[in-house]
C-alpha positions as a Markdown table, in Angstrom:
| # | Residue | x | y | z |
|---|---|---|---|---|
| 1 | Unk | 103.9 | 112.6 | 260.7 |
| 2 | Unk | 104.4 | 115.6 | 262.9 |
| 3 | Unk | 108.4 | 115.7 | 261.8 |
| 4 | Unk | 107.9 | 115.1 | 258.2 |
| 5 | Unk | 105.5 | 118.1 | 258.1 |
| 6 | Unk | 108.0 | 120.2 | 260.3 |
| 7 | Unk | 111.0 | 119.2 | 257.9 |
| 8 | Unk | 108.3 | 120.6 | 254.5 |
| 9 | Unk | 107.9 | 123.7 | 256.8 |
| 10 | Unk | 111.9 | 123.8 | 256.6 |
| 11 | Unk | 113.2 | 123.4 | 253.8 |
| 12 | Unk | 110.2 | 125.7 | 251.9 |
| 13 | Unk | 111.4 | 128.4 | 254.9 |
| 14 | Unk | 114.8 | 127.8 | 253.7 |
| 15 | Unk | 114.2 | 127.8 | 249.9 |
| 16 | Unk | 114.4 | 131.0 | 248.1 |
| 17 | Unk | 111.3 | 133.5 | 248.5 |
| 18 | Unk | 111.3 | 135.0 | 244.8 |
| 19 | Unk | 111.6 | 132.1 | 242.2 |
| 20 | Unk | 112.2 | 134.5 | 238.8 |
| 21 | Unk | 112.2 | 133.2 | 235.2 |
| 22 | Unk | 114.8 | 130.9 | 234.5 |
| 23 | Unk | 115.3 | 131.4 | 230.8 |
| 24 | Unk | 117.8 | 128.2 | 231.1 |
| 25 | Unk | 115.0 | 125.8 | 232.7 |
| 26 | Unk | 112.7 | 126.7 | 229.4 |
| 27 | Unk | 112.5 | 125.3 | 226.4 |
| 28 | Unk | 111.5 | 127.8 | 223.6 |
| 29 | Unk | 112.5 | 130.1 | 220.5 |
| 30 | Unk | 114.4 | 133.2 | 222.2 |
| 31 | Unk | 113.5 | 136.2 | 219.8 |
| 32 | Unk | 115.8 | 138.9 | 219.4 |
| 33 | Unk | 114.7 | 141.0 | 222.0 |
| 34 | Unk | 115.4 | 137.9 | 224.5 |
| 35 | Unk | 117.4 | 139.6 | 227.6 |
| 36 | Unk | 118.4 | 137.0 | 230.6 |
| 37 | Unk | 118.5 | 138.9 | 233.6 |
| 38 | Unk | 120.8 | 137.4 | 236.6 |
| 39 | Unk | 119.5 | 135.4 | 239.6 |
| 40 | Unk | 120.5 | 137.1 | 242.0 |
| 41 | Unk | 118.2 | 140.0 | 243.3 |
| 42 | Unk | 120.1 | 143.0 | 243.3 |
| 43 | Unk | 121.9 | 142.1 | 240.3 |
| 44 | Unk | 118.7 | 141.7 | 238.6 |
| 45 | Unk | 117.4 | 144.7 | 239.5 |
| 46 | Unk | 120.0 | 146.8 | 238.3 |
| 47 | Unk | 119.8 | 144.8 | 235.0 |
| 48 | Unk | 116.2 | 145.6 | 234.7 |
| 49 | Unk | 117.1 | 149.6 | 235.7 |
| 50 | Unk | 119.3 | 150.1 | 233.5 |
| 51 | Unk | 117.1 | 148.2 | 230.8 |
| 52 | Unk | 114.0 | 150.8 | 231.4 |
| 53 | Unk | 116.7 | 153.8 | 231.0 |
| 54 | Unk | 117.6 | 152.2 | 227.8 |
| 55 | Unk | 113.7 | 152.1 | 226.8 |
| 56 | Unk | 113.0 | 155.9 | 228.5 |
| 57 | Unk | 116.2 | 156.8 | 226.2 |
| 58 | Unk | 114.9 | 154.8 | 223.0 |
| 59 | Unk | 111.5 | 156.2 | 223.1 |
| 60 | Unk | 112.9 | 159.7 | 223.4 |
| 61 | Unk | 114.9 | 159.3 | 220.7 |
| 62 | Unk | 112.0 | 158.1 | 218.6 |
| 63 | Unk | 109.6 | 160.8 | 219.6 |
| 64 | Unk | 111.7 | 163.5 | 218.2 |
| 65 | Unk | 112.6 | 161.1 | 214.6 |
| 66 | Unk | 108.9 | 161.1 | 214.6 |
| 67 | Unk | 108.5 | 165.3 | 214.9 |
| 68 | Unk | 110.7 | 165.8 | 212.5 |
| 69 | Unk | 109.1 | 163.4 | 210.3 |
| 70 | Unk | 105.7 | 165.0 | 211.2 |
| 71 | Unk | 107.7 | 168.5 | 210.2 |
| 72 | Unk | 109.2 | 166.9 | 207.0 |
| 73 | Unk | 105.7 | 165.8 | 205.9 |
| 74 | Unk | 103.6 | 168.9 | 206.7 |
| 75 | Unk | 106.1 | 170.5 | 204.9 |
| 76 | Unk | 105.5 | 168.3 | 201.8 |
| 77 | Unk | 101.7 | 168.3 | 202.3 |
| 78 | Unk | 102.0 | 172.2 | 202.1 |
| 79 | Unk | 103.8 | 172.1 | 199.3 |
| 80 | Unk | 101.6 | 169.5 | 197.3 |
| 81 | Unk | 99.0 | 171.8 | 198.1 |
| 82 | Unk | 100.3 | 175.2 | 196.7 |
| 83 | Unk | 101.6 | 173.0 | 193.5 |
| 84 | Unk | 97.4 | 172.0 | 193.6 |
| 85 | Unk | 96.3 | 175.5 | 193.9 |
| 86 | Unk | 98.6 | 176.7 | 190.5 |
| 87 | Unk | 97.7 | 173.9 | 188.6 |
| 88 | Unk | 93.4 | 175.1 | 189.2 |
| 89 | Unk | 94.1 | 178.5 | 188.8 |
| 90 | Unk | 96.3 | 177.8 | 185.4 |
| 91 | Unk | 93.5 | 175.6 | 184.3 |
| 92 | Unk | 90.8 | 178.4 | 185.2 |
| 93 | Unk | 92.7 | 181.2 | 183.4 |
| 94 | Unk | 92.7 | 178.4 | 180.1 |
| 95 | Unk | 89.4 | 177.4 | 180.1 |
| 96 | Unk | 88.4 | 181.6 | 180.3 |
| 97 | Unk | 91.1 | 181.7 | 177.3 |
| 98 | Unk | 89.4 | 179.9 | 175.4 |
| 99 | Unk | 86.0 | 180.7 | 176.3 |
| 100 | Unk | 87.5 | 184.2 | 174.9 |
| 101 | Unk | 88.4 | 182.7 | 171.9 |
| 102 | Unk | 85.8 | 181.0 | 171.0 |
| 103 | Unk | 83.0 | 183.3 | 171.5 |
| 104 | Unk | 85.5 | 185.5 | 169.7 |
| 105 | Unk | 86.0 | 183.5 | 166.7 |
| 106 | Unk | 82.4 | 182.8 | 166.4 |
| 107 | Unk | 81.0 | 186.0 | 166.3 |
| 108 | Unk | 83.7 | 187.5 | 164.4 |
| 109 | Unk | 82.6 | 184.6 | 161.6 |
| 110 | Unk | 79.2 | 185.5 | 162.1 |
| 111 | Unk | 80.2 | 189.0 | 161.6 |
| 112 | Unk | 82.0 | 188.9 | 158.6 |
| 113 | Unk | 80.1 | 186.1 | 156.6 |
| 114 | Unk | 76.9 | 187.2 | 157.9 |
| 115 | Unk | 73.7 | 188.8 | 156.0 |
């Protein structure tokens, strides 16, 4: 009894510390964004380094797309607002052309037909 249990003791003292996913033991839909990383330890860290300077570089690249995105559409916003601001000030100087003209051509009927 004693040996059986020192022999356990053993072989788990022997068996390897970290057990990492084993993308090989599962059985499942790998996506696109699937990335094996080695067994071995230091391999697997430098994998996973260099994947996280990938990511940092990504997200840097993505966060200036996006400013000048944000730039490209403030711009536009500014510009569908002037275009705004013309069209109410042409439709104000209408309406007070023909608020003109029609209290022009009525009291100059009034005028000229009148008693």
């Amino acid at each position: 009894m004693l040996t059986r249990r020192a022999a356990t003791l053993a072989a788990a003292a022997a068996a390897q510390l970290v057990d990492h996913y084993g993308a090989t033991r599962e059985i499942q839909t790998k996506s696109a964004g699937f990335y094996q990383f080695s067994g071995n330890g230091e391999e697997r860290q430098a994998q996973m380094d260099a994947l996280a300077k990938e990511r940092e570089e990504t997200e840097r690249k993505r966060k200036a797309r996006d400013e000048v995105g944000d730039a490209v559409k403030r711009k536009r916003e500014s510009e569908g607002e002037e275009r705004k601001r013309k069209i109410e000030a042409k439709r104000r100087e209408m309406e007070e052309k023909r608020k003109r003209l029609k209290s022009g051509s009525v009291g100059g009927d009034r005028g000229a037909t009148g008693p």
